[in-house]
N, C-alpha and C positions, 0 to 999 in steps of 0.2 A: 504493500500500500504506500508506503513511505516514497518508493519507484516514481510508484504513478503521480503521486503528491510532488514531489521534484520537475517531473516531466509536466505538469498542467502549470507547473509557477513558473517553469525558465518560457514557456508559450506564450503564458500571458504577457511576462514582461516583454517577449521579441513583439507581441500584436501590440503593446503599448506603446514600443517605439516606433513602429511604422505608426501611429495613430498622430505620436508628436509629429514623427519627420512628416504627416501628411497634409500637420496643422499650419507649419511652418511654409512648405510649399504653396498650402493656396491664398494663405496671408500675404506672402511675399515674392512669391516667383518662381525663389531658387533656393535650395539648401545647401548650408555645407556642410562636408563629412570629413573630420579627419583619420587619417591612418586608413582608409578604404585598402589600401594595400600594404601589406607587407615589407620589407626592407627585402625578403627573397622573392615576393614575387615580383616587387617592380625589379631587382637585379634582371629575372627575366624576362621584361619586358625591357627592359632596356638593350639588353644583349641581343634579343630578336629584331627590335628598333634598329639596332646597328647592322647587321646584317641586311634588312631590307632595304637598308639604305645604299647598303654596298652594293648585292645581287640583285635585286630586284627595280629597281629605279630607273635604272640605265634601259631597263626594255619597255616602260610604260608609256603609254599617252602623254605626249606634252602638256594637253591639257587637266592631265591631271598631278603634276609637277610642277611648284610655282618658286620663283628665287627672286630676291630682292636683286640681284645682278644676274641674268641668267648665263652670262659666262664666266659666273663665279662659281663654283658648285660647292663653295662651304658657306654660300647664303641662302640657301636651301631656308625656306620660309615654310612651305605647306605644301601637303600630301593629302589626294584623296583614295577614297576606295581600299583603301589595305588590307579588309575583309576579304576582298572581292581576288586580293592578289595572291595570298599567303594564308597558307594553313594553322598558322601557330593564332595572327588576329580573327580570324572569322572562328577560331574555337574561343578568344574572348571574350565578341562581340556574342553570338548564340551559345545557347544555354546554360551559362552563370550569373555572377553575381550581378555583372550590369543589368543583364536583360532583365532579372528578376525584381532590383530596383526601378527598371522604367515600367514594371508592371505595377509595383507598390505606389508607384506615385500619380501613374496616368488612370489607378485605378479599371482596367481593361489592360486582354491579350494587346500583345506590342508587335513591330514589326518593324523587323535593324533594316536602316538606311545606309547609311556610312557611317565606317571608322575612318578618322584624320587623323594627321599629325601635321601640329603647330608650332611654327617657330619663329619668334624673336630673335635676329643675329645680334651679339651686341653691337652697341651703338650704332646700327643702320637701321635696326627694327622697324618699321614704320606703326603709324597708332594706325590702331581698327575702328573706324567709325560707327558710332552707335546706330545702330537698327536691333532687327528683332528677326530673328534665325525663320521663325515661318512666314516672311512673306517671299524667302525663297522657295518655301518648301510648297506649296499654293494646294493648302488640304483646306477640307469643307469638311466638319469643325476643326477648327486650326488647332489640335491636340496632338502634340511631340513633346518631345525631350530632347536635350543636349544635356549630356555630362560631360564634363573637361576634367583630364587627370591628368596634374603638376607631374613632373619628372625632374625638376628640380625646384629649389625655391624662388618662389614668384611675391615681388614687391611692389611699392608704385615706381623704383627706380629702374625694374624690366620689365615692367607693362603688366602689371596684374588685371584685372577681371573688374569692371567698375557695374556694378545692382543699379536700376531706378528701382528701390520696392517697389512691388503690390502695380507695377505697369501691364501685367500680364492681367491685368482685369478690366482695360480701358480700350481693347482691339488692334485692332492695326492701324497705325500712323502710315503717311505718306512718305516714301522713301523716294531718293532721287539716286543717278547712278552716280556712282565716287571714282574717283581715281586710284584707288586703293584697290590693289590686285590680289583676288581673292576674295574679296570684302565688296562687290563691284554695286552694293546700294547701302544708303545710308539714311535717315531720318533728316526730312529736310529742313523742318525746323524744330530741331532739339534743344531747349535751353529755355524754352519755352517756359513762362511763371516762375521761374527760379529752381526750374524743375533740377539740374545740373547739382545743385547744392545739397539733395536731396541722397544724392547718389552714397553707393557704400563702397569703397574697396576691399576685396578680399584677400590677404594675403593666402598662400599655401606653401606647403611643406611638400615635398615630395613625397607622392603617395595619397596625399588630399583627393578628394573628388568634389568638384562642385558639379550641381543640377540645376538647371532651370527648365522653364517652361517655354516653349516656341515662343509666346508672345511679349515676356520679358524684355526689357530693354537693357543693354549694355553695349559697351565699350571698353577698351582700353590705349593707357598709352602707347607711343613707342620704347621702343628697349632703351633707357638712356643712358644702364652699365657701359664699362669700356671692355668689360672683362666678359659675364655674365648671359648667355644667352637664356630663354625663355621656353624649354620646350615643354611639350603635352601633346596629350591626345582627348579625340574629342569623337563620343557616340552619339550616332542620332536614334532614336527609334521615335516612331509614329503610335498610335493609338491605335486599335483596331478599326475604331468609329470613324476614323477619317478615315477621307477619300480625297486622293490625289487628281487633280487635274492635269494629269501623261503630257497629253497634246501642247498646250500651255507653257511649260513647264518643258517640255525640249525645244518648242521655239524658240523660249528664253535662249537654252541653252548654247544654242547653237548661234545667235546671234551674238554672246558675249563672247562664245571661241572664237567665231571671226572679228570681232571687231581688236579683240587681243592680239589676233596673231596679224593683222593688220598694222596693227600700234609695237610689234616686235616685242610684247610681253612674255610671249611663249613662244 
């Protein structure tokens, strides 16, 4: 009896904590979680990160390869699809812990989008313009997640993660396109009512994971370290309940590859 008594209190307390983590998400957007990962398992992820980067990179889509100088290849900025490329992320991205927190949070079966990896180079980092992740993502109800996981420590001096609370309950603002590769819309008039002031920075530890909600607002700086650069990864998964607009949504896409690879960005 004693068993079973252990086993119904450690359940409770884990449905207590998804209840907190679930209070805090719809008050604010976004949660954060420290230690999400281990010191061996980000070792591993780090070591598979290194290798994708060696082996694997060199044969992908330009446009899915973005570098603050693209004939620099240690400004390597951001990676899409890694799921899609490599067998060690698409086993991180499907059936673990991630998945099973964008389930806890979006309340409904989920459905992984992409895994990224993000990067600040020191001091050329460029800042990421504030918008709001789903009006790339063009679902009808705009119900996602983004979790970003530190890989090393992130401050406001190499661009950490800037919150508008509680904006993921005011819909989708007007975005315009940015100059900013990778990042190609932005919120066209952000700063609006003092909103700016409002904002929280996140620091993170390696191994942290922040969550937000697609319709969340943030930003951040550029990397302003001279030493330091900013890396992470970043999962998306959708709701079940949306429903993506395909059509939409590759014209986009196809119109920013050209206009990039027009512009000599990729």
């Amino acid at each position: 009896m004693a068993c079973c008594a252990n086993a119904t209190e450690r359940l409770n307390v884990h449905l207590t904590a998804i209840d907190n983590m679930n209070a805090d998400f719809n008050e604010q957007g976004f949660v954060a979680l420290p230690g999400f990962l281990n010191g061996q398992e980000l070792a591993k992820v780090r070591a598979n990160l290194d290798r994708f980067i060696r082996e694997v990179v060199p044969g992908m889509p330009k446009e899915h390869v973005f570098y603050e100088d693209k004939d620099d290849p240690t400004s390597l900025k951001q990676l899409q699809k890694l799921a899609d490329n490599d067998p060690f992320f698409r086993e991180l991205m499907f059936g673990g812990r991630f998945e099973q927190l964008a389930r806890d949070l979006l309340r409904d079966e989920v459905v992984g989008v992409n895994l990224q990896y993000f990067c600040k180079p020191p001091g050329i980092g460029k800042p990421t313009p504030p918008h709001q992740d789903g009006y790339y993502f063009m679902l009808d109800p705009c119900e996602a997640i983004t979790m970003w996981l530190a890989l090393d420590h992130v401050d406001e001096e190499n661009g950490c993660v800037r919150y508008l609370p509680g904006s993921h309950r005011h819909g989708m603002r007007q975005h315009n396109r940015t100059s900013t590769l990778g990042f190609s819309q932005g919120i066209a008039d952000y700063g609006r009512d003092g909103e700016a002031e409002d904002e929280v920075a996140i620091h993170a530890a390696p191994g942290d994971l922040l969550a937000h909600h697609a319709l969340t607002i943030h930003r951040a700086d550029g990397n302003h370290s001279p030493t330091r650069p900013r890396p992470a990864l970043g999962l998306v998964y959708y709701a079940a309940r949306a429903k993506e607009d395909k059509a939409a949504k590759a014209a986009y896409q196809q119109k920013l590859e050209t206009d990039l690879a027009a512009q000599g960005k990729i």
